[in-house]
N, C-alpha and C positions, 0 to 999 in steps of 0.2 A: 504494500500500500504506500502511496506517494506521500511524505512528508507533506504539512500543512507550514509552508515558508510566508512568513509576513514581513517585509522590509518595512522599519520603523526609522520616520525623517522627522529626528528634533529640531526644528525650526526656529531661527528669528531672521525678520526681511530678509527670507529668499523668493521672495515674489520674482526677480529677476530673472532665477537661475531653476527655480523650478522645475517647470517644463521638458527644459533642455536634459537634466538628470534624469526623470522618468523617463521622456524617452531614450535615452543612453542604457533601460535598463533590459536586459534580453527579452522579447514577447514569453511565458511559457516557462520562468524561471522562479514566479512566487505567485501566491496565491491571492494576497491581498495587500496593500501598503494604507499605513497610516501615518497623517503629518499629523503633529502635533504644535502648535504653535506658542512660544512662551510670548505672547503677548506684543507683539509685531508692532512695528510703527509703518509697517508697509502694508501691502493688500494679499499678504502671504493667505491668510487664510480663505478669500475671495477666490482667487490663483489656483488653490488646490481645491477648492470647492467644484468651480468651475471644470478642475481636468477630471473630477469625476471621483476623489479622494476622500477616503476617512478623513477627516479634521477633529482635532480636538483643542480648541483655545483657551489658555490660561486666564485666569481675568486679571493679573497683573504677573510682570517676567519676576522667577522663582529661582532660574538659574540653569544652566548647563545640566547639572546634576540631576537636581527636581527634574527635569524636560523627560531625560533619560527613566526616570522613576515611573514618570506617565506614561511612556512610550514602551516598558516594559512590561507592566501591569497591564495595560488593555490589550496588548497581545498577549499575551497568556490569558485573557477574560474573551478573545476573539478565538480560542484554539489553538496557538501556535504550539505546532512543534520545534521548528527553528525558528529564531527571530535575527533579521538580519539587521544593524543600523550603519543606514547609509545619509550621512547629509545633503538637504538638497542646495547645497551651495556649489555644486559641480567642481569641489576641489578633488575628490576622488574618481576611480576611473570607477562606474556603476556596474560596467561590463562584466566583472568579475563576482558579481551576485553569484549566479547559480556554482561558482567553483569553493567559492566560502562558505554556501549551505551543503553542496554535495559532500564536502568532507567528512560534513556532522553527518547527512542523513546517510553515511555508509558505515559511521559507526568507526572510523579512522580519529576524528577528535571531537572533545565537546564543547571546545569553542574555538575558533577561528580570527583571526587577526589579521590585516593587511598592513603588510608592511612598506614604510616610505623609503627606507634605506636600503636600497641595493648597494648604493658603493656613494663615496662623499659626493662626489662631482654631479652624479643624476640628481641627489637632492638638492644640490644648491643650484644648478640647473633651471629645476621646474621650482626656482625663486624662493626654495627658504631661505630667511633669515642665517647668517652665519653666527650669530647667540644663540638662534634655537637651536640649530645643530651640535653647537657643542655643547652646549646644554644636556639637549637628549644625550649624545653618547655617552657623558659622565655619569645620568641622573640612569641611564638600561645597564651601562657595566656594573654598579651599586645596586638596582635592582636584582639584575641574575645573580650577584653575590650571595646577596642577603634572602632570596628568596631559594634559593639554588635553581633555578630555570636559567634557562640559553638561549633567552629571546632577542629578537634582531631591533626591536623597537618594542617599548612598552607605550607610544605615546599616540598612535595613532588613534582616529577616532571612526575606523571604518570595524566594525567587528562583527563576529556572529555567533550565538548563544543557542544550545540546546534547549527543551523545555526544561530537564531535568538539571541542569547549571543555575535557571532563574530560578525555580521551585525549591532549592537545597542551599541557594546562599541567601543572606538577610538584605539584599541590596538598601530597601529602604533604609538603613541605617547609616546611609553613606552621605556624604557630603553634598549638598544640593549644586556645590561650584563645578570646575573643570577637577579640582582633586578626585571627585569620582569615580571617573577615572581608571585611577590608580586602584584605590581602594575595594573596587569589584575585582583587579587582578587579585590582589592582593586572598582578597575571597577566595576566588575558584583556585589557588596553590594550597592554601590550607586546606580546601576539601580536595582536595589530590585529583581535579577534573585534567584532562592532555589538551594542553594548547598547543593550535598548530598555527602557521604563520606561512602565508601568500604572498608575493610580493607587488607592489600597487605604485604605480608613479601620482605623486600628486603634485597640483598645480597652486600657486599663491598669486591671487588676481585682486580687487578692489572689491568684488562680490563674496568673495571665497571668507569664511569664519575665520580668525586669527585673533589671539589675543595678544599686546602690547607687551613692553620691557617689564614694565612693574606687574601689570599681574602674571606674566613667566615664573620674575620672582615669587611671588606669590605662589604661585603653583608647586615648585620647586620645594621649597623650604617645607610646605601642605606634603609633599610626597616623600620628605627626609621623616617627618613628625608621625605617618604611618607604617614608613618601617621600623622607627623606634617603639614604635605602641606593637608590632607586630613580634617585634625581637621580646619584647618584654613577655606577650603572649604565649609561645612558644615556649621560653623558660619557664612556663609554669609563674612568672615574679609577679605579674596582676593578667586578670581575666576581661577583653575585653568583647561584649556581646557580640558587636557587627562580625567579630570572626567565628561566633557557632554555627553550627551547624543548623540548618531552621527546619530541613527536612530531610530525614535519611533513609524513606523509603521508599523515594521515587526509583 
């Protein structure tokens, strides 16, 4: 039986770029998509109404995080088996949907990640910043350490989640900001799920989502502060809920 694949687009003003991502995304490769909009100052929710989309609108923006929360929950409340989230700010390549869900629905991983970094020069290429870049490589080498995983980027924000991944970690207890994130990694290592990793060229244009110098900072120091809460966990030295287990018999 065919997995039930819903691609969920946390939104704010992509009324531009909308369109152009849905259709980027294979005919025949998901079942349903849901935009969820954190309270737009554009016609984002209009835009996806009109191409025929689930909408769900914030009544005031909640956050990065929050968005992801909404867009988690009402797929899993619509069915999903796997949930894909793709932004519809066309920074990501869409095309690679059905290869980030077929992983999961063959039972090879139970979550999926597309990764930005093939090699230095493709990423700073397709216009990152050269802070975030070395940013990222400091802030993923310090990641696989401390987590002991060997991933090529932990900072993407193209991913894909089994149902039993959402069902068995306590996402809601996560940060409503971009630290998020991190901290549903962070989840699925301690409950021992297999990340797998795609690789993804992305683009950085005037539409496309990016956050600024300071809050990087911000982000940064947010994702040092949860692998100390996570080292502490681990040693048994304090217990902290977001990393139980919420359901262990899916």
């Amino acid at each position: 039986m065919k997995s039930k694949v819903i691609v969920v687009m946390p939104a704010y003003n992509a009324s531009k770029t909308l369109k152009q991502t849905l259709d980027s995304i294979p005919a025949g490769s998901f079942s349903d998509i849901l935009v969820v909009d954190d309270n737009s100052n554009d016609d984002t929710v209009l835009k996806a109404k009109e191409l025929g989309l689930k909408v769900i609108k914030h009544d005031k923006n909640l956050g990065y995080g929050a968005n992801q929360k909404t867009c988690y929950k009402t797929a899993l409340e619509m069915g999903a088996d796997i949930v894909v989230m793709l932004h519809p700010d066309y920074q990501y390549d869409p095309r690679l949907v059905p290869f980030l869900a077929g992983l999961i629905e063959n039972d090879i991983c139970d979550v999926m990640m597309a990764n930005r970094i093939r090699t230095r020069k493709e990423a700073l290429k397709g216009g990152m910043p050269f802070y975030k870049y070395f940013f990222n490589r400091c802030l993923t080498i310090t990641e696989n350490i401390v987590l002991g995983l060997n991933l090529g980027e932990y900072h993407t924000g193209y991913r894909a989640f089994s149902k039993k991944v959402l069902e068995t970690i306590d996402f809601e207890k996560n940060s409503d900001d971009f630290v998020f994130d991190q901290h549903i990694i962070v989840q699925i290592a301690v409950a021992g799920f297999r990340i797998g990793e795609i690789p993804v060229g992305a683009k950085y244009f005037d539409e496309a989502s990016s956050i600024n110098f300071k809050r990087s900072v911000q982000y940064g120091l947010g994702i040092l502060n949860i692998l100390f809460k996570y080292i502490l966990h681990k040693w048994s030295i304090r217990n902290f809920k977001q990393f139980n287990i919420k359901n262990k018999e899916n």
